[in-house]
N, C-alpha and C positions, 0 to 999 in steps of 0.2 A: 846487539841493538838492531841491526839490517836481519837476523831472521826472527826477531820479534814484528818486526814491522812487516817481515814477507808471510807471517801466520796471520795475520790479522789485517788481508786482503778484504777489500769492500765488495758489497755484495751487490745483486742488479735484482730487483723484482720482474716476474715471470709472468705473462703473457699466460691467461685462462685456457685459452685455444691449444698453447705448449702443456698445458698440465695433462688437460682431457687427451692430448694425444700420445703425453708418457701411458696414463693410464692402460690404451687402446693397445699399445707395443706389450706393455708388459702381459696382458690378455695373449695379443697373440703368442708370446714369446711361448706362455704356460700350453696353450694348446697345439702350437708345435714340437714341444717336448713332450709330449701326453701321446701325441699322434705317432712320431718316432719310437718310443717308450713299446707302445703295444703294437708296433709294426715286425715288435723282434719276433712276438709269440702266435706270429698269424699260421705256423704251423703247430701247431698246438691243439691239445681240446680248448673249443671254445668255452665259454666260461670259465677261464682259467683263473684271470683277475678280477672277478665280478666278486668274490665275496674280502677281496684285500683291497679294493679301486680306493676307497679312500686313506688308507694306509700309503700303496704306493706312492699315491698324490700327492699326501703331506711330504713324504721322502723326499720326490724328487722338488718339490718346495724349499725344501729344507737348505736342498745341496743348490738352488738357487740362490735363496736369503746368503746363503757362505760366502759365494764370489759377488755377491753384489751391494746389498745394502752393508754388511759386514766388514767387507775390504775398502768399496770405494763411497761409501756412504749415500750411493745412487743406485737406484733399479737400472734395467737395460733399457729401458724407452725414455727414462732421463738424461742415458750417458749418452744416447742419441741424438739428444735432442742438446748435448751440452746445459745440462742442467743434476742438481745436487742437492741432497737433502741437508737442513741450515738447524740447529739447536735452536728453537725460538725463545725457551727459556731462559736463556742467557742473555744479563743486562745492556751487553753491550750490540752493535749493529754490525760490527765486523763477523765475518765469516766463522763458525764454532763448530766441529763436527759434533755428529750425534755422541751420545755418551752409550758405554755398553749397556746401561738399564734400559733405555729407548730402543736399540737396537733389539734388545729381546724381548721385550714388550709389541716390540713392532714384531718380530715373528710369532708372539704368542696370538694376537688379533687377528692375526689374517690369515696364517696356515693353520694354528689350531681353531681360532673361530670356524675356519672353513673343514675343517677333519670333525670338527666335534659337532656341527649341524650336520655334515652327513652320514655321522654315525651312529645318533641318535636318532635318524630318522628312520634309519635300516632296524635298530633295534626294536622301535617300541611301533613297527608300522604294522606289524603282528600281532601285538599283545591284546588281548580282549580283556585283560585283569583290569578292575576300579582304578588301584593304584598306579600301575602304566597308564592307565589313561588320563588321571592327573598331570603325570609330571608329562605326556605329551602334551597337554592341554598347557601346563607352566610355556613348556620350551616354544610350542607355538606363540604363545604371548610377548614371551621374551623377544623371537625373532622378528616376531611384526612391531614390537618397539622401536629394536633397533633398524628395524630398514627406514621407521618414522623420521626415526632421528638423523638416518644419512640424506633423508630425502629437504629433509630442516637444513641440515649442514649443508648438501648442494645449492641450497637456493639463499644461502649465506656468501657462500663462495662465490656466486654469480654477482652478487651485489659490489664484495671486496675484493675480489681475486684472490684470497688464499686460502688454506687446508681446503683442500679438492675432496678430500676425504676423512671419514668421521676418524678415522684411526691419528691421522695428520695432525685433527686439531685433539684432540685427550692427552695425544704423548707431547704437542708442544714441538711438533716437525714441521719445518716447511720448506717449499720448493726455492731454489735461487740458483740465477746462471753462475756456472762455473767460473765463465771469464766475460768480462763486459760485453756487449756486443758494439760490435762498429757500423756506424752508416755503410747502410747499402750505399755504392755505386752502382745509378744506372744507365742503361747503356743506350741513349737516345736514339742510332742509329739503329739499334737492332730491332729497338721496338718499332719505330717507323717502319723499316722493310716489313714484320709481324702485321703491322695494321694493315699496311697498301697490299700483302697477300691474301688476309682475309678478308680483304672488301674486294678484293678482284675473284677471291673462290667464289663468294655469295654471291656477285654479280654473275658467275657463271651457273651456278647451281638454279638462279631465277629463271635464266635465257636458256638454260638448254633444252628445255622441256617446250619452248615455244616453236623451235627451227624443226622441219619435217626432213630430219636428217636423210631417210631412203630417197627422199623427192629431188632432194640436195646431189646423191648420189649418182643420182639416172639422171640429171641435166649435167652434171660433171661428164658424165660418160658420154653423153649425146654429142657435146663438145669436142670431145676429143677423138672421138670415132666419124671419122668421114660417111657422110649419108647417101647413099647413091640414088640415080632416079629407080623407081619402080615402077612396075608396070600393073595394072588393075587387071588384068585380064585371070583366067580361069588357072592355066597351066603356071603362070607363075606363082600363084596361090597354092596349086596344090601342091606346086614343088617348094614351097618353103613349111609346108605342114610336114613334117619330118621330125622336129622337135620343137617343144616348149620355147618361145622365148625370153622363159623367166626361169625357170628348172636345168633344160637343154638336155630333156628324156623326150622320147617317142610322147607325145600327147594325148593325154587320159581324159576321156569327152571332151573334145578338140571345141574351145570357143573364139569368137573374135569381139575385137571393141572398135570395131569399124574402122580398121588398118590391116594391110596386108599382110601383119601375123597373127599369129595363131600360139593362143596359150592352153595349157590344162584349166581345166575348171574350176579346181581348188584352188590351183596358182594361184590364179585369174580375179577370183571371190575373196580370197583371202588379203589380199594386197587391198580392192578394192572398197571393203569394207574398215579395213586399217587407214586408207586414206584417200577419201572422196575425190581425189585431186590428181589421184592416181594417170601415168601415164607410160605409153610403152617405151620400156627400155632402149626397142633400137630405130626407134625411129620419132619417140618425143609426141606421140598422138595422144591424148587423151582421151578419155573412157567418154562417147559416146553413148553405146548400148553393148550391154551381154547378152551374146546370140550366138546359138550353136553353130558352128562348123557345117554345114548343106552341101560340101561338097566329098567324095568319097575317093579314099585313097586306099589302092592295095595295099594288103599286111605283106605282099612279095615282094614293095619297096624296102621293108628292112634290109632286105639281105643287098641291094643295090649298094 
């Protein structure tokens, strides 16, 4: 009696978004096996698998369908998703695994459907004969039915949430969780710190683009560096043209911005133009005028 009652567990309807994304898994599953598959024979002559690709394909399909819908009555992106293929034809609502005619029926649709359009398409994409060109003329008809009909069936699905697929609804399969699911708990606190970080990032991502950080830099510096008196006169001018104030190399077209240093002219121009507001590093003056250097110092001073 108790394992009649534990085979005929109640079943939970399935979430369209959980179906479409069994689908997407079981996609990649196949083109990660395909990928691995022909990574064995990349030494090899190329076109090695080109005249068996659909052959191999259906194979390793095959030995897919084995361990998956055959054993646990779920593809790989179902068992992921905790979800399981349901006998629909069966009168009652309790949980019924697939029967072995559905189970082969389901690999005849999908791996042979899929071997037998691309092998027929390799066959007759050559042929110039009347008669090949009927029955490609047939099989194109046929395939543009059924993509009609899957695209009929999709937008069925969308309406009722189930057979996600034209094969799902013929044989009478449909998707259902494994095991109930249980209310989420959420976790009030965590999401709060989540919100008050991403409103404190955006707040900063707004403001950082407004503070003129380098300008921020050189009045931090000004601050901390003690300022001494200067003197205006010639010889202490020339003797601080020596180097760059902003570089701190010997001075290339020595200019000033009407303070007692003296920058390169790129320095100088480049800052300037990057920001109008611009002011000297060591001593907090702002730009004035750009005006050559007038006064002339030996290249003998290097060596001093």
């Amino acid at each position: 009696m108790a394992s009649s009652i534990g085979n005929e567990k109640s079943v939970s309807p399935v979430l369209r978004i959980s179906q479409l994304d069994a689908l997407e898994l079981n996609k990649a599953l196949e083109q990660l096996v395909w990928s691995q598959f022909t990574s064995c024979f990349h030494g090899f002559k190329p076109g090695v698998l080109a005249h068996f690709e659909p052959e191999v394909k259906a194979f390793l399909c095959l030995i897919l369908w084995k361990f998956t819908i055959y054993s646990k009555n779920a593809t790989v992106g179902q068992s992921i998703l905790n979800i399981q293929y349901k006998n629909n034809l069966s009168q009652t609502e309790k949980y019924q695994p697939l029967s072995k005619h559905q189970k082969l029926w389901y690999l005849i649709f999908t791996v042979g459907g899929r071997w037998l359009e691309e092998r027929c398409y390799d066959l007759f994409s050559n042929r110039q004969q009347q008669s090949f060109c009927k029955i490609k003329s047939y099989i194109g008809f046929v395939s543009g039915l059924l993509k009609l009909c899957g695209l009929v069936n999709f937008l069925i699905f969308l309406r009722k949430g189930t057979f996600a697929t034209l094969t799902e609804r013929i044989l009478g399969i449909r998707s259902v969780f494994c095991k109930p699911q249980n209310i989420r708990q959420i976790g009030f606190e965590y999401m709060n710190r989540e919100l008050l970080w991403h409103g404190f990032a955006e707040f900063l991502i707004y403001l950082l683009p407004l503070i003129n950080v380098q300008k921020l830099k050189l009045k931090i510096s000004s601050w901390c560096l003690p300022i001494t008196g200067l003197s205006n006169n010639e010889n202490t001018l020339a003797a601080q043209c020596r180097e760059c104030s902003l570089c701190g190399e010997w001075p290339t077209m020595p200019h000033t911005i009407g303070c007692p240093h003296v920058f390169c002219y790129y320095c100088i121009k480049s800052n300037f133009l990057f920001d109008m507001y611009f002011t000297c590093p060591k001593c907090g003056s702002e730009v004035h005028s750009l005006q050559p250097l007038k006064y002339k110092i030996e290249m003998t001073e290097l060596h001093v």
